[in-house]
TORZA-452986 format. One line per 3 residues: for each residue x, y, z of C-alpha. Coordinates in nm, 3 decimals. Layout:
<atoms>
X:Y:Z | ...
</atoms>
This chain:
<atoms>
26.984:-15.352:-2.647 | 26.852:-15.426:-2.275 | 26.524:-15.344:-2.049
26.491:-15.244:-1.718 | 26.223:-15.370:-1.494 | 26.077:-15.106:-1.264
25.961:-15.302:-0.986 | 25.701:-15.132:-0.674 | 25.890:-15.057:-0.416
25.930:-15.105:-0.023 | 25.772:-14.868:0.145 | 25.807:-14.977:0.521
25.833:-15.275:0.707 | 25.488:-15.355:0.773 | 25.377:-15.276:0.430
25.342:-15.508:0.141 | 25.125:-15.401:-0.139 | 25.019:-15.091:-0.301
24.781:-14.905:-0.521 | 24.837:-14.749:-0.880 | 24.676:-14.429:-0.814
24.754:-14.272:-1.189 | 25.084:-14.302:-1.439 | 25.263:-14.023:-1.512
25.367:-14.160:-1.869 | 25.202:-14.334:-2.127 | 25.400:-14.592:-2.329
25.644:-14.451:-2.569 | 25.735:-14.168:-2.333 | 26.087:-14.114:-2.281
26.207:-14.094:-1.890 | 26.501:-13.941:-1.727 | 26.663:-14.101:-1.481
26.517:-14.026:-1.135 | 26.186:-13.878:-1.314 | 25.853:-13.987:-1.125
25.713:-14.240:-1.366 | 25.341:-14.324:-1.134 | 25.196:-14.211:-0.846
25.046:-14.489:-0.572 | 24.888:-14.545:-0.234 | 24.979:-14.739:0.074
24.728:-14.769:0.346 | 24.974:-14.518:0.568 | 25.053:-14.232:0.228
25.102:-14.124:-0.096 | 25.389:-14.114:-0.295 | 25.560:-14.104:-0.616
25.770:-14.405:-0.775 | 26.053:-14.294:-0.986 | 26.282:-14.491:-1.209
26.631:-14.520:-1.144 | 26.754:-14.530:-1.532 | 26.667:-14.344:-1.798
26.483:-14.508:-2.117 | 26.163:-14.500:-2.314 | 25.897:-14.656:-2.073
25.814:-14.975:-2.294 | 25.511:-15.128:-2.119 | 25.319:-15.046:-1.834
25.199:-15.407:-1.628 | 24.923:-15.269:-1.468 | 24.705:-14.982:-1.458
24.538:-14.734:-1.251 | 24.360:-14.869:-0.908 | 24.550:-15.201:-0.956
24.708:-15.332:-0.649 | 25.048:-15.459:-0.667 | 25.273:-15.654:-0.437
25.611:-15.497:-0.312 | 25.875:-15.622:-0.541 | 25.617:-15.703:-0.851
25.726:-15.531:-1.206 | 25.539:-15.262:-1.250 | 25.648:-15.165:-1.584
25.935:-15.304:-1.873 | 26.159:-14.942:-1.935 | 26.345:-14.940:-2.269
26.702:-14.887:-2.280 | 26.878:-14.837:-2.563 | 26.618:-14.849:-2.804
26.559:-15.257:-2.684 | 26.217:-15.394:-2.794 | 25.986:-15.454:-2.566
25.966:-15.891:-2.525 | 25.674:-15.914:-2.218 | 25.308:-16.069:-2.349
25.045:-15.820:-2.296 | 24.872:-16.088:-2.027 | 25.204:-16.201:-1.863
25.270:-16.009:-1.507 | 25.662:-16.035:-1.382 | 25.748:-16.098:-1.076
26.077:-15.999:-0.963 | 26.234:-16.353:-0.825 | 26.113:-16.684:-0.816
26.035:-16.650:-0.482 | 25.774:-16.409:-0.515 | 25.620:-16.643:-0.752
25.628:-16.918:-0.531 | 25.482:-16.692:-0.250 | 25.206:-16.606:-0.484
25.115:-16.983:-0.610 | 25.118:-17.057:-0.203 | 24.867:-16.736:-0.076
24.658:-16.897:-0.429 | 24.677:-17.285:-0.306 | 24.589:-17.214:0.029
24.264:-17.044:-0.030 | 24.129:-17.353:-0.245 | 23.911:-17.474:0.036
23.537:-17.526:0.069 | 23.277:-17.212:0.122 | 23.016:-17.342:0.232
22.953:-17.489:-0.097 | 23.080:-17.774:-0.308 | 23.256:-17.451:-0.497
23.620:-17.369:-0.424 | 23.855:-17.068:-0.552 | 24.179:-17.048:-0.648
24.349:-16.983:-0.978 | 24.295:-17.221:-1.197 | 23.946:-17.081:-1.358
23.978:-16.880:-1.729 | 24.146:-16.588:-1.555 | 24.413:-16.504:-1.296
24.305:-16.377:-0.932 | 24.532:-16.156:-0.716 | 24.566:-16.320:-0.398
24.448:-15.994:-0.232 | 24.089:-16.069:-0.473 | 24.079:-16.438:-0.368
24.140:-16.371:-0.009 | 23.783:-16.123:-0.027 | 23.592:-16.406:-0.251
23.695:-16.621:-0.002 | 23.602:-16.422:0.340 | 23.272:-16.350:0.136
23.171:-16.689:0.046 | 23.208:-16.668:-0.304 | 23.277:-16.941:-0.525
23.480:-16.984:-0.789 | 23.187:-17.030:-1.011 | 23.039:-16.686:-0.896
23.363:-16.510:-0.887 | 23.352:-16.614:-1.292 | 23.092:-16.395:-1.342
23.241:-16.086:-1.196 | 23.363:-15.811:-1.492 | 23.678:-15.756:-1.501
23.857:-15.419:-1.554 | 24.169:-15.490:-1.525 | 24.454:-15.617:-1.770
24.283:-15.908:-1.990 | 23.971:-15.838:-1.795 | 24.146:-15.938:-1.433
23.892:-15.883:-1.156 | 24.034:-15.584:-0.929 | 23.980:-15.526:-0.579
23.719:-15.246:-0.670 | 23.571:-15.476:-0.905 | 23.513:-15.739:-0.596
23.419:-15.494:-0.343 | 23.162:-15.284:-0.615 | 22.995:-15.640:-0.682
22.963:-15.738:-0.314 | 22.785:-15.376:-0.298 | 22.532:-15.478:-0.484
22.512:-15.871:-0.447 | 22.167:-16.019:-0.314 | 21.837:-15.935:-0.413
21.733:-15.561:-0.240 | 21.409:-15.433:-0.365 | 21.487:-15.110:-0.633
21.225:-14.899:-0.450 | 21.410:-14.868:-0.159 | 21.728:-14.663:-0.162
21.990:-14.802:0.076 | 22.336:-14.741:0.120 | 22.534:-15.125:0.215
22.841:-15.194:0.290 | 23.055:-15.453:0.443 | 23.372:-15.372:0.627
23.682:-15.560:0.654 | 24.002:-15.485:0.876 | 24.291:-15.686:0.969
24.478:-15.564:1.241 | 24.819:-15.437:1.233 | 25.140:-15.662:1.364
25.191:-15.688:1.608 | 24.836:-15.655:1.793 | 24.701:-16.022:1.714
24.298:-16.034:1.639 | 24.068:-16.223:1.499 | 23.913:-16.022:1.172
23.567:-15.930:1.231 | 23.272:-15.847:0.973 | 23.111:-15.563:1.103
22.805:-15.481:0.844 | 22.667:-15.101:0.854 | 22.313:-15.028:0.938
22.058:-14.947:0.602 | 22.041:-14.604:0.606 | 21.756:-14.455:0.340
21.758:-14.211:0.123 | 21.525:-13.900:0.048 | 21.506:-13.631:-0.144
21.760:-13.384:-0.209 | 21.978:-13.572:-0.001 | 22.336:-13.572:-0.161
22.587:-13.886:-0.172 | 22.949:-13.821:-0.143 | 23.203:-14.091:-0.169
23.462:-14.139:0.076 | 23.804:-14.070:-0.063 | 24.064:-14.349:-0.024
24.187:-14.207:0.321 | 23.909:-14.104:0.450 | 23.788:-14.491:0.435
24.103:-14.628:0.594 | 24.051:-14.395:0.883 | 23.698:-14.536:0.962
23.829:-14.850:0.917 | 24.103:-14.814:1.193 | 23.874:-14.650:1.387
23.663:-14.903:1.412 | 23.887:-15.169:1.473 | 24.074:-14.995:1.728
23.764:-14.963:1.931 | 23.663:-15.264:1.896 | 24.005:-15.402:1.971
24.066:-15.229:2.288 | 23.820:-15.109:2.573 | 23.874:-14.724:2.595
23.886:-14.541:2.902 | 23.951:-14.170:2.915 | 24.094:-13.965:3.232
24.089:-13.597:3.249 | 24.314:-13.353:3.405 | 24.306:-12.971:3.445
24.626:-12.810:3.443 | 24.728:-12.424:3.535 | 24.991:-12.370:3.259
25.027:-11.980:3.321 | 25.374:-11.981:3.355 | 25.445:-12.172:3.007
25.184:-11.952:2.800 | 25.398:-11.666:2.955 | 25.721:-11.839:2.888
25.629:-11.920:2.528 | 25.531:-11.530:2.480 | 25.822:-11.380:2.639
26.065:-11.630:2.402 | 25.850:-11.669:2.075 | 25.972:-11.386:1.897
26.332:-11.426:1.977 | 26.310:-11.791:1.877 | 26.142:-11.683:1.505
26.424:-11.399:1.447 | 26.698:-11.648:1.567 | 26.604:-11.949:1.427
26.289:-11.838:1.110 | 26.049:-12.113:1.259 | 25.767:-12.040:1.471
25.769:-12.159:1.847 | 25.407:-12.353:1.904 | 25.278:-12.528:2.216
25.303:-12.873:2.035 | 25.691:-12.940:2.116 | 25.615:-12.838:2.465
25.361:-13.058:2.507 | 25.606:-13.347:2.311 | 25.835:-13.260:2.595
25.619:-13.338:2.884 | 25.467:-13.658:2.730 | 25.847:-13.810:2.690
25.932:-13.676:3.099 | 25.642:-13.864:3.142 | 25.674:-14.191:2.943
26.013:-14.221:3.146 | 25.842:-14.196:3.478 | 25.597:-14.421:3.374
25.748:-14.615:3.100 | 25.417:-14.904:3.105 | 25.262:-14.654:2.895
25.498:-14.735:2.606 | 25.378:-15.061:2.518 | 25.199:-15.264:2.272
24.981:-15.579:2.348 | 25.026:-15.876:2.136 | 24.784:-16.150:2.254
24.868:-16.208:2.646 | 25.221:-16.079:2.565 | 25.324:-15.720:2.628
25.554:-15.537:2.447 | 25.758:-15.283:2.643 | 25.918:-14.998:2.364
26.288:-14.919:2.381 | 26.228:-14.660:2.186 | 25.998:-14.334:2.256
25.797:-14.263:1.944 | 25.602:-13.953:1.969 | 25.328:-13.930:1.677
25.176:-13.623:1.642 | 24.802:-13.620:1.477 | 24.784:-13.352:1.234
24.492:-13.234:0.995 | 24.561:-13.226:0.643 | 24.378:-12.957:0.373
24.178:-13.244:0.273 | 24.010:-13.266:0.625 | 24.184:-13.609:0.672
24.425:-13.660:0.922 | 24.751:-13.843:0.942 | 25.018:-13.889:1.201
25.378:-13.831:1.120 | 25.625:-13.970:1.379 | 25.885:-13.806:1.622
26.175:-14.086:1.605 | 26.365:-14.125:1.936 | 26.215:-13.802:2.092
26.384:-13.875:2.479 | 26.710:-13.793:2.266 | 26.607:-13.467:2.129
26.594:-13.103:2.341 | 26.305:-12.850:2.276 | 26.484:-12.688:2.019
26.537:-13.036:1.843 | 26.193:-13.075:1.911 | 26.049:-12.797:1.758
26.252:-12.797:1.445 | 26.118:-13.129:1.398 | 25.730:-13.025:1.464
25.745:-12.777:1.245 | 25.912:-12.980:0.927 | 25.660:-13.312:0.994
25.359:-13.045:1.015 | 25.450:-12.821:0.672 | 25.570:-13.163:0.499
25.237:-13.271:0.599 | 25.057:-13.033:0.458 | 25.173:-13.013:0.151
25.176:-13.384:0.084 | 25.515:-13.447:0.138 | 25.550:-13.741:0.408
25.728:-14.029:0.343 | 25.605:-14.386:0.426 | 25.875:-14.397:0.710
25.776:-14.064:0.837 | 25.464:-14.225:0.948 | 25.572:-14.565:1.118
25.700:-14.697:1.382 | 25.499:-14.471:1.644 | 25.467:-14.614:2.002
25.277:-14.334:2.201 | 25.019:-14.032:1.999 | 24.954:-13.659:2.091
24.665:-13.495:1.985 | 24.609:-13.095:2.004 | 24.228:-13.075:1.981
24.287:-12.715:2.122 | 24.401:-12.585:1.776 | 24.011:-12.633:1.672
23.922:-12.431:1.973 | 23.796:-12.741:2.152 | 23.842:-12.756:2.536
23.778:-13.126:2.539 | 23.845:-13.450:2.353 | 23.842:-13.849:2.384
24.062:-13.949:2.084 | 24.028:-14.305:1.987 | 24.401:-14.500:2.046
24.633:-14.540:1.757 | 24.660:-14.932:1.713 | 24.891:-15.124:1.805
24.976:-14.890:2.083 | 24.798:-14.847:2.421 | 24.723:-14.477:2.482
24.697:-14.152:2.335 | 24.697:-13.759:2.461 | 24.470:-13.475:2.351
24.541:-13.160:2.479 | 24.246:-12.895:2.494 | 24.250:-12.522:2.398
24.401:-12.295:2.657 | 24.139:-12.062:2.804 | 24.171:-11.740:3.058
23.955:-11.802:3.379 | 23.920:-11.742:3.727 | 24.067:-12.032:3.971
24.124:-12.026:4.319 | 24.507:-12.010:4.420 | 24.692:-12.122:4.755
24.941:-11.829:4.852 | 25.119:-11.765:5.183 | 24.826:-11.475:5.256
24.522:-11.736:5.195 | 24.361:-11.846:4.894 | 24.261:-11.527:4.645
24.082:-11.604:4.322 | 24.300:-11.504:4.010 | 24.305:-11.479:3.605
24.478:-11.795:3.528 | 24.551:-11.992:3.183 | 24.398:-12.310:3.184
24.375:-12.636:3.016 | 24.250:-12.990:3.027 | 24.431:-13.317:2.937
24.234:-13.583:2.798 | 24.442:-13.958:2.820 | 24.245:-14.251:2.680
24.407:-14.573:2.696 | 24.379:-14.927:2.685 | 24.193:-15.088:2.973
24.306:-15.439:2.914 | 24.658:-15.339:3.013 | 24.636:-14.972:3.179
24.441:-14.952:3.497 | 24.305:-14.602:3.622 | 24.608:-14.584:3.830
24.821:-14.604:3.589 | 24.673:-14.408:3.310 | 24.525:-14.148:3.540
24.881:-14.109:3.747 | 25.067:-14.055:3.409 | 24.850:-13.773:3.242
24.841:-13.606:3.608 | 25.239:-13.674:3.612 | 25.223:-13.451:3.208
25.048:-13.182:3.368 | 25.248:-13.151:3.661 | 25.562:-13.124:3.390
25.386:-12.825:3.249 | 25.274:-12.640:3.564 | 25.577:-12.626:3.690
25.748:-12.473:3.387 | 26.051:-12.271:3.448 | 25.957:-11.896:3.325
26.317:-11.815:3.289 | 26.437:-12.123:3.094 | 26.668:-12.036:2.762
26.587:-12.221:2.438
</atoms>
């Protein structure tokens, strides 16, 4: 007669809570060992949660769109036919120095808000520390934050339940339509920034107008976005590169690279290639910024930004891509990209980036300024390759010719990449894939 506690898991250094998205049992249901028992939601992916015994899944601790801290009990599994002993309003922690964390996050946000009102957890019900930290960056007092429904476990007020109240908190007039929001981002480790309150314009409503929500993703993205430009002033240098040679390179040797090796041979591992030659010549691209100390990368990170079915995007990581050759390279392009689209990523498949590539040229766009992936300092987008006429330099004077050509679009970080810099290193990538050796094996 014993239980099992299935606790949420780590999934990645910097992350340290998660969201129950749905269960996959109800209580009663027997589990095999390894069998997904929910589904939840970091702010980098999606993934299942299995359990690693087998059992009758005895009580479930929270429930769907609660957000749980790494290492909390998510649910008491049977084993054995053991009864199930946890109160229906007790939540397990899984050492006493979780609880201890918890109690301190609680304590410390039991200061004044403006009012004589204070919040913490020592009202009728018990706050997450992620719901107390919002009450408390909105001004909301304990007495106020009382009055909130609850729809979690013994009525618990939920971070949907806060953020749907401040919605609609204050008095706007019910004749005019508006759409309000408030905004909220804390930058990632190790970039260190104040967090700033940005509040959206009113925007009205007429007729025959249709509201869609913003899925989960789609409302981290916009909140990155706009912290990363407000984090770091963006400049953008362009380069136009002649990249005949490759594009007849890559159609001499992509047919005999699908028969030999069953994997299609794209432009995005070439590109890869040129950005690491690149990052070694200049390696003061690979850094992150953490207050008025730079970080300079060991490591060269390659993420690669790719759109998902959902029209979302996400950006799976080359680990270590100065140690792997093109053929490495493209193996590992083509596994992030199909994993990626069929929802498949792991949370470690997307950290740990230090320099992004963007292919805007697979939408047929010639042209992009892609916003930098925080906490690093620049990002690539390379533009569609088109045929046109250019002017070429030969030993019988210059003749106009039918060339392939493409631009490179670097936007970086302006409070620790000058022009020089950032405009040397994309001219430095295009130079890489001018010069591309037509007869080069793979």
């Amino acid at each position: 007669m014993s239980e099992f506690q299935l606790v949420m898991p780590k999934m990645g250094e910097s992350i340290a809570e998660a969201t129950i998205i749905r269960w996959l049992k109800n209580e009663g249901d027997r589990i095999e060992a390894d069998e997904a028992v929910l589904e939840i939601a970091t702010d980098k992916v999606d993934s299942e949660v299995p359990s690693p015994k087998g059992g009758i899944l005895g009580k479930k601790m929270f429930k769907d769109g609660d957000v749980v801290k790494v290492g909390a009990a998510v649910a008491i599994i049977q084993l054995e036919g053991a009864e199930i002993s946890v109160s229906s309003a007790e939540v397990v922690v899984s050492n006493t120095s979780q609880v201890a964390e918890v109690v301190k996050v609680a304590e410390s946000f039991a200061t004044p808000l403006g009012s004589t009102d204070t919040v913490s957890n020592t009202g009728n019900r018990f706050y997450s520390p992620l719901v107390l930290n919002i009450a408390r960056s909105e001004g909301i007092g304990m007495a106020e934050l009382e009055t909130i429904p609850g729809s979690g476990s013994e009525a618990r007020v939920t971070k949907r339940d806060i953020l749907n109240y401040l919605e609609n908190r204050g008095n706007v007039a019910a004749s005019i339509p508006v759409i309000e929001s408030v905004v909220t981002q804390e930058i990632p480790a190790p970039v260190k920034s104040e967090v700033k309150v940005v509040s959206r314009p009113l925007v009205s409503i007429n007729a025959g107008d249709e509201i869609i929500e913003m899925d989960r993703m789609r409302k981290l993205i916009a909140d990155h976005m706009v912290m990363s430009v407000s984090t770091s002033p963006h400049v953008t240098s362009f380069v136009e590169a002649d990249v005949t040679n490759l594009v007849n390179w890559r159609n001499k040797m992509k047919d005999v690279f699908k028969k030999r090796e069953g994997e299609n041979l794209t432009f995005t591992p070439i590109f890869v290639e040129a950005v690491v030659r690149a990052i070694k010549d200049f390696p003061m691209i690979n850094i992150s910024l953490d207050g008025d100390k730079i970080i300079k990368r060991k490591n060269i990170n390659i993420g690669m930004a790719a759109a998902l079915p959902s029209g979302n995007l996400i950006v799976p990581v080359i680990k270590n891509a100065d140690t792997k050759n093109l053929l490495g390279l493209a193996k590992e392009v083509n596994d992030l990209a199909n994993r990626a689209r069929t929802n498949k990523l792991t949370p470690d498949d997307i950290q740990g980036g230090t320099y992004t590539l963007t292919n805007v040229g697979t939408f047929g766009n010639v042209l992009g300024t892609p916003i930098i992936n925080q906490p690093q300092v620049a990002i690539m987008a390379t533009g569609a390759i088109k045929k046109k006429p250019a002017v070429m330099e030969t030993e019988y004077g210059d003749v106009i010719a039918i060339r392939h050509m493409m631009f490179l679009s670097h936007s970086y970080d302006h409070r620790v990449v000058d022009g020089a810099l950032g405009g040397s290193f994309v001219r430095r990538v295009a130079d890489y894939l001018e010069n591309w050796d037509i007869n080069r094996e793979i």
